[in-house]
C-alpha positions as CSV (number, residue, x, y, z in Angstrom):
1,X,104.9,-33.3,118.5
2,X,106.8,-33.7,115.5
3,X,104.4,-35.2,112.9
4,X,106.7,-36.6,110.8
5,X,108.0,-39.2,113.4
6,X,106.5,-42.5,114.0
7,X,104.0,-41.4,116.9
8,X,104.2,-44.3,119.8
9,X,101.0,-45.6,120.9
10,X,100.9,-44.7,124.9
11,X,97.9,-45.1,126.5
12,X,97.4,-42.2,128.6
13,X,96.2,-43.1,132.9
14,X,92.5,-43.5,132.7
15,X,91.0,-42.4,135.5
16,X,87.6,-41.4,134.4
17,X,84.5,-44.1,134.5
18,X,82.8,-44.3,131.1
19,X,80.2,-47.7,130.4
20,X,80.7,-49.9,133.5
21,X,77.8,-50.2,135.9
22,X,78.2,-46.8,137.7
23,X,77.1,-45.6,134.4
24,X,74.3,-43.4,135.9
25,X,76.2,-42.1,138.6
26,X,77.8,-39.0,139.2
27,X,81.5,-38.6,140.1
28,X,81.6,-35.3,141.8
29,X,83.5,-35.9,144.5
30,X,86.3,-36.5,141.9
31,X,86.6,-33.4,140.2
32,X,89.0,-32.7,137.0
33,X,89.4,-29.3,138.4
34,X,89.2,-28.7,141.8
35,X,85.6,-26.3,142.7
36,X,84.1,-27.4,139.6
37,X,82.3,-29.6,138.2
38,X,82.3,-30.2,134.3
39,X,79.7,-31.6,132.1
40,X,80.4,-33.1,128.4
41,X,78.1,-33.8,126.3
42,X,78.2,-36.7,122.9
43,X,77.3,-39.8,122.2
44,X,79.0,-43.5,122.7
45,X,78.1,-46.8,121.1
46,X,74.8,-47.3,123.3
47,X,73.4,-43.2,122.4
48,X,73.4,-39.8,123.0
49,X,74.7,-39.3,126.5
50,X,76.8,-36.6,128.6
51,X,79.7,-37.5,131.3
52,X,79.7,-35.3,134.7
53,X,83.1,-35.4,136.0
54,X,83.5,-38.5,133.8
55,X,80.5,-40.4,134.6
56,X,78.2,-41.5,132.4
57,X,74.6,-40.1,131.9
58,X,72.5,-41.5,129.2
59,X,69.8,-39.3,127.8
60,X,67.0,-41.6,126.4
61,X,65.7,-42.2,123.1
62,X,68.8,-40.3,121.7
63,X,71.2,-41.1,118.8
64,X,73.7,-38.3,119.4
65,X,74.2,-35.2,121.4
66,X,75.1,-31.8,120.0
67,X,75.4,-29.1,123.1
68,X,75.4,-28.7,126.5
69,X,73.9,-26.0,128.8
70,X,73.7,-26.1,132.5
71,X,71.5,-23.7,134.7
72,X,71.1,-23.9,138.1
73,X,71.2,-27.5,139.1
74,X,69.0,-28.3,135.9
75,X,70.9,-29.9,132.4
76,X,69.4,-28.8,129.2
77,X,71.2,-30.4,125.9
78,X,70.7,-30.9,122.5
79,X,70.5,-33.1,119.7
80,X,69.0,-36.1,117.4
81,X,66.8,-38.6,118.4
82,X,66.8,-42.2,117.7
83,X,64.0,-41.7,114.9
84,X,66.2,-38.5,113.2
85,X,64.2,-35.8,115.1
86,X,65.8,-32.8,116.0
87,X,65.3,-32.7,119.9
88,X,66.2,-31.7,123.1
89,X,66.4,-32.7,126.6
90,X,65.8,-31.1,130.2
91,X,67.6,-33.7,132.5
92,X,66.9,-36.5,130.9
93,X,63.5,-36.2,129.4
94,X,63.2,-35.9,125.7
95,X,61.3,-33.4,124.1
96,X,60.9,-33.4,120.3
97,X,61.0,-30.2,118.0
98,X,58.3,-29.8,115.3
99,X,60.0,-30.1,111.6
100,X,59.5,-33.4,110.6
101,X,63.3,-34.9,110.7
102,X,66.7,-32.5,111.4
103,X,68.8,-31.8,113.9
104,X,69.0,-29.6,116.7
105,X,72.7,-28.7,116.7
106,X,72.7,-25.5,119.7
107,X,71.3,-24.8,122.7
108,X,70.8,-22.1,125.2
109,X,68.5,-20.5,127.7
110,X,67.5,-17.2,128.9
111,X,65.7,-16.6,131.7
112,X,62.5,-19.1,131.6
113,X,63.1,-19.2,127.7
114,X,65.0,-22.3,125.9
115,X,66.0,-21.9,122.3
116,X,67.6,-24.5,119.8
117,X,69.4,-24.2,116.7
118,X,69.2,-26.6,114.1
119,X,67.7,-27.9,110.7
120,X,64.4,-29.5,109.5
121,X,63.5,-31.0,106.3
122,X,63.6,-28.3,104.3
123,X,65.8,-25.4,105.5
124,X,67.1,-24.1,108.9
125,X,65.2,-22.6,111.8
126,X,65.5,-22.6,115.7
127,X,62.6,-23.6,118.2
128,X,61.7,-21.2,120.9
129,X,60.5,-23.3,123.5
130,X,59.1,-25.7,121.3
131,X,58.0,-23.8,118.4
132,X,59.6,-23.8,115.5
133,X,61.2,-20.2,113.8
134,X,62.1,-20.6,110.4
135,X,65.6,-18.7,109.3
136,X,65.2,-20.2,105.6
137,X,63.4,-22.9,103.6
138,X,65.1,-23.7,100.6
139,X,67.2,-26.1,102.2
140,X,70.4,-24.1,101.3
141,X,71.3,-22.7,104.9
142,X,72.3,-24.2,108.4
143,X,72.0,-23.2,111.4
144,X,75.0,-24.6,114.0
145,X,74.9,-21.4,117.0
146,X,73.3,-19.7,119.1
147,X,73.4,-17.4,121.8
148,X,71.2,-14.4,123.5
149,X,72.4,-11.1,124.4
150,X,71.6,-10.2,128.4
151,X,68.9,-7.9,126.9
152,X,67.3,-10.7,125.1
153,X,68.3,-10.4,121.5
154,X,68.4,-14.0,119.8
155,X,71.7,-14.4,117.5
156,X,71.9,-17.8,115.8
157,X,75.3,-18.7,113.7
158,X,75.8,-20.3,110.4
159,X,75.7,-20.1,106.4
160,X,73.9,-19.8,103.6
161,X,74.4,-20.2,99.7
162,X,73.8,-17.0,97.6
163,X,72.6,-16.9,94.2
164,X,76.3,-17.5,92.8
165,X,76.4,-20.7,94.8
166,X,79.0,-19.8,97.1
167,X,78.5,-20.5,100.4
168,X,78.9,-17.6,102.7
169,X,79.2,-17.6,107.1
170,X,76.3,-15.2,108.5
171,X,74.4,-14.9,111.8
172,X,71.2,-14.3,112.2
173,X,69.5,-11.7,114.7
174,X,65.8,-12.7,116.0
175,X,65.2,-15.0,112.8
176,X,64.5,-11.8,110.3
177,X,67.7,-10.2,110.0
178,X,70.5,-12.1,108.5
179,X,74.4,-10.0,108.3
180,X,76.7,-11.8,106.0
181,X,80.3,-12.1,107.5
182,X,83.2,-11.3,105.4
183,X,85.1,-14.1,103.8
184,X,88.6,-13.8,101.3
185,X,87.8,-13.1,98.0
186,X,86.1,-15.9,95.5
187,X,86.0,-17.8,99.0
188,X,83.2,-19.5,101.0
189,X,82.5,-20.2,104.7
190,X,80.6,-20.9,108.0
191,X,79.9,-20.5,111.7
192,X,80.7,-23.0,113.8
193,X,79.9,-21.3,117.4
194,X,79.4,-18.5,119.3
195,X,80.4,-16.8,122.3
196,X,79.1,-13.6,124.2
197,X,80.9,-11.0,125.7
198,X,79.7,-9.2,128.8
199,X,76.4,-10.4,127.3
200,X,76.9,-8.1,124.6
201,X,79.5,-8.5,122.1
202,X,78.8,-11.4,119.7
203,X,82.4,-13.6,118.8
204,X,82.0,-16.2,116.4
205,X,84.2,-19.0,115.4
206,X,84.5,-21.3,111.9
207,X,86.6,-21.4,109.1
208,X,86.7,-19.8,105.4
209,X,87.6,-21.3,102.3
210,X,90.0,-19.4,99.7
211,X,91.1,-20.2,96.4
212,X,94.8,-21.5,96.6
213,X,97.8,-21.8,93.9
214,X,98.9,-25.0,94.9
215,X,95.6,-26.7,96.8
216,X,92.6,-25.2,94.6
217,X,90.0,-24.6,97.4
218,X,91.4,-25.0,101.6
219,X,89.9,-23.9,104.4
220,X,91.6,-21.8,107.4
221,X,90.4,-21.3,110.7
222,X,88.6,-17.9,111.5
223,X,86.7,-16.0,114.1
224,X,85.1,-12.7,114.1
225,X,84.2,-10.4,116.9
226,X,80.7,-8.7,115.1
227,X,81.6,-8.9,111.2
228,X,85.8,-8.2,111.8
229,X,87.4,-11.3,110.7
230,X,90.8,-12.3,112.4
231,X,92.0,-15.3,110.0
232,X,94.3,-18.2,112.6
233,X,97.8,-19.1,112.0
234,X,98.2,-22.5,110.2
235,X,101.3,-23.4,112.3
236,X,103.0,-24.8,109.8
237,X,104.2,-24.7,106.1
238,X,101.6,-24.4,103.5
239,X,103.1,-27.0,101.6
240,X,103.1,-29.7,104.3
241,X,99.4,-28.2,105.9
242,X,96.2,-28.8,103.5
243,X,94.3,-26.5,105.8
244,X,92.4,-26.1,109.4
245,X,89.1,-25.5,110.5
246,X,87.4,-23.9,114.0
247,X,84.6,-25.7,115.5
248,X,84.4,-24.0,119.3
249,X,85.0,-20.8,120.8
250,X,85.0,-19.5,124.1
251,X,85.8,-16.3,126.2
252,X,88.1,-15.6,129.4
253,X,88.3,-12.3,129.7
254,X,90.1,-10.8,126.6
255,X,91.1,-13.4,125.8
256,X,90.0,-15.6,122.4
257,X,90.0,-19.5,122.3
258,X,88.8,-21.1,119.4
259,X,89.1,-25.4,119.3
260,X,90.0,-27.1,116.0
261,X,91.8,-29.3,113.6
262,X,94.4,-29.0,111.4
263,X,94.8,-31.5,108.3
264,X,98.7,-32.4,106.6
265,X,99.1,-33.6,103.6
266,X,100.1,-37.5,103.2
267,X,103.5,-37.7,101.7
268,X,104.0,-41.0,99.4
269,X,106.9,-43.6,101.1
270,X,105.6,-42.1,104.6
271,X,102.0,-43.4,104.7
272,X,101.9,-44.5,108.2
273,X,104.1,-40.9,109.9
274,X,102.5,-38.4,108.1
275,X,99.1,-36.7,107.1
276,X,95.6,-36.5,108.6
277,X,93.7,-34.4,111.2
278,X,95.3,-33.6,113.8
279,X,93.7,-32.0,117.3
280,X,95.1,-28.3,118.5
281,X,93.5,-25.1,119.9
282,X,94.1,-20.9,119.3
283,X,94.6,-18.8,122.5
284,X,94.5,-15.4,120.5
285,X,96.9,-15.5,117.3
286,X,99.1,-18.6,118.5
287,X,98.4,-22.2,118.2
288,X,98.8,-24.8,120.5
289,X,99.0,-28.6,119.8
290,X,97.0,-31.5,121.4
291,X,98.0,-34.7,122.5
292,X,96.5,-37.0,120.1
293,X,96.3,-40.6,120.0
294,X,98.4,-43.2,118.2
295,X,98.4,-42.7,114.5
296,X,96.3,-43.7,111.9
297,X,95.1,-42.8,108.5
298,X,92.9,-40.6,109.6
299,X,95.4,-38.2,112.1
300,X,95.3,-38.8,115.8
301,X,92.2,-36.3,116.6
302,X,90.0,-33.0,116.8
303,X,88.8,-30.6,119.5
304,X,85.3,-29.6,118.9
305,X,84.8,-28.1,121.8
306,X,87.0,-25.4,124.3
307,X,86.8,-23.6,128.0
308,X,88.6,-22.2,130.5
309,X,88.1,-22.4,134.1
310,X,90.5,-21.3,137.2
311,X,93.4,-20.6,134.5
312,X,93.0,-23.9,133.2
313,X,92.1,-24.8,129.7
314,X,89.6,-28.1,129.0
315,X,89.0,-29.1,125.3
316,X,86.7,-31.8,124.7
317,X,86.3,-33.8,121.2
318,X,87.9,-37.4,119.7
319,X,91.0,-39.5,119.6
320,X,92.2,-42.3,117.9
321,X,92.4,-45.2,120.0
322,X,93.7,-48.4,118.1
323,X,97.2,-48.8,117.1
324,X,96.1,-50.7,114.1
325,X,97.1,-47.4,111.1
326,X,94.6,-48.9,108.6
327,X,91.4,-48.4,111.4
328,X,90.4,-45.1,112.3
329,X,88.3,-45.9,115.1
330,X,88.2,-42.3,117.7
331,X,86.9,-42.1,121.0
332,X,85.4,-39.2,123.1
333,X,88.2,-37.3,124.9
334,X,89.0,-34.6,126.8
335,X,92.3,-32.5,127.1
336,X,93.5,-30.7,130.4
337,X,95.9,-28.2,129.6
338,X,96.9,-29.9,126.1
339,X,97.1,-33.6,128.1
340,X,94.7,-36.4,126.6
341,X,92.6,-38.1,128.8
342,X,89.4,-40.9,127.6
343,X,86.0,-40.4,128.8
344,X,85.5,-44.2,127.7
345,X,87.5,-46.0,129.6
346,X,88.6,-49.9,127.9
347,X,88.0,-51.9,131.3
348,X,84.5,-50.9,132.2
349,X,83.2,-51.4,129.1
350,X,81.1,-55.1,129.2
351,X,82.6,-57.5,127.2
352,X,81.7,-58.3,123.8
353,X,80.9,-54.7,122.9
354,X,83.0,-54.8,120.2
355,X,82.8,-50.8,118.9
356,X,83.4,-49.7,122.5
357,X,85.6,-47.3,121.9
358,X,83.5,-45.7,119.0
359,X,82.0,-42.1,120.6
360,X,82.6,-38.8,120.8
361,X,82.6,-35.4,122.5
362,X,80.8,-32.5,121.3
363,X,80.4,-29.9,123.8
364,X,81.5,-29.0,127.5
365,X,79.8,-27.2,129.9
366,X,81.5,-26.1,133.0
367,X,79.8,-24.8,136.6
368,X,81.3,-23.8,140.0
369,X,80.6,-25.0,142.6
């Protein structure tokens, strides 16, 4: 897609139910990939929610959804509920996390054991079946991973600020023993997500920021397998690209996948065909565009989210949806080897719901069957 061209607004075949009455209902008999059955997690303009196969599930009392795990039949995801507590939900029954407000931003489970990352009121932690571990509280950290090795270690992904204020990407092993990951030099950075291999090998994806001639401070996406940093290509000049960020990773073998944005500069006289955020993936070192949606002022989208499955690739995360350049409104999506296709789809939504198309995906969850 050629970014400096007038992007036509083509609405892409939407097949998948989102907000009509079926809402509650399960569409597994029409898989997005034959023999599986994938599960999305977000939130639309009713609450926190997750899609299976494209239908609708609502989880209660929620204002957004963060993650998505699925084990055995049974759907554990995280998030915010509707009075800003960090929370999480088995099926669909909420159960709140001790810290007074926050966020729970990452979930996973291990054995009989489920364990959330997140934030409180004053710093970062994650909850161990309820009860709250504190990482740090001085409020100058986050916590936005987390995975467990097969022989139980606990490794939760993030940042936090050291005492000359820059902000540096870290993980944390069992709450107590922070490693700082290497980021350029005079630059910052964070941990977006993580990803196991054979349940041993940690990868983690995000982005740094580095001191630039011509930008002053941009960020480029990054992962790094342990604390070895391999820096993503911008696909582009730096001159036209202001800078890209990672936001999901995921495994397939030896192979690296990291989901992400990339933001152009706005070039005065060409308002309306260039600049923004724009959606695209990393397989490895190489970069590969997404569909987006028409354009606006804010780009045409961003993948938050990335897996693979049967040699196919499934990114989840937002899309513009409105012709109208001066209104960035996005709406959850998900992309099948690079094509877009809406989880919320325009004519089952009732009418009068004016911000319909207002949502978005966060994570993706994927389970043979």
């Amino acid at each position: 897609m050629n970014r400096f061209q007038i992007i036509l607004l083509v609405m892409p075949l939407l097949y998948w139910a989102g907000c009509g009455d079926n809402k509650n209902e399960k569409n597994e008999d029409n898989p997005v990939i034959s023999g599986r059955t994938i599960y999305i997690v977000g939130k639309d303009d009713d609450g926190a929610c997750y899609w299976v196969n494209g239908s609708r599930v609502e989880l209660p009392d929620g204002a957004w959804a963060t993650d998505i795990v699925v084990v055995d039949g049974t759907v554990y995801t995280s998030g915010q509920g509707e009075i800003y507590e960090a929370c999480y939900w088995i099926n669909q029954e909420i159960y709140e996390l001790p810290g007074n407000g926050g966020e729970a931003e990452a979930i996973a489970v291990h054995g009989n054991d489920i364990y959330v990352a997140g934030w409180f009121n004053n710093g970062s932690c994650y909850w161990k079946n309820g009860e709250r571990i504190n990482l740090t509280t001085n409020g100058e950290s986050q916590a936005f991973a987390i995975g467990v090795r097969n022989n139980g270690s606990v490794y939760i992904g993030g940042y936090f600020m050291n005492n000359h204020h820059y902000i540096i990407p870290c993980f944390w092993k069992d709450g107590n023993n922070r490693t700082s990951l290497p980021v350029p030099q005079g630059g910052d950075g964070e941990v977006n997500d993580i990803a196991i291999m054979d349940g041993t090998m940690r990868y983690y994806a995000g982005y740094t920021l580095r001191p630039d001639n011509f930008a002053g401070y941009v960020p480029k996406a990054a992962y790094w397998r342990h604390t070895t940093r391999t820096d993503l290509p911008l696909g582009g000049s730096s001159m036209n690209i202001y800078g890209a960020k990672g936001w999901g990773i995921a495994l397939d073998g030896n192979d690296v996948y990291v989901a992400g944005s990339t933001d152009w500069y706005e070039f005065t006289g060409q308002e309306e065909t260039t600049g923004g955020t724009f959606p695209q993936y990393w397989k490895n070192n190489n970069i590969h565009d997404l569909e987006g949606g028409p354009m606006t002022d804010f780009g045409t989208g961003e993948a938050y989210d990335i897996r693979v499955a049967g040699g196919n690739v499934i990114a989840v995360g937002i899309a513009t949806r409105d012709s109208n350049y001066d209104y960035s409104g996005v709406s959850a999506c998900y992309w099948l080897n690079g094509e877009l296709h809406y989880l919320v789809d325009q004519y089952d939504v009732p009418e009068g719901l004016e911000n319909w198309y207002e949502s978005e995906a966060k994570g993706i969850f994927i389970v043979e069957n």
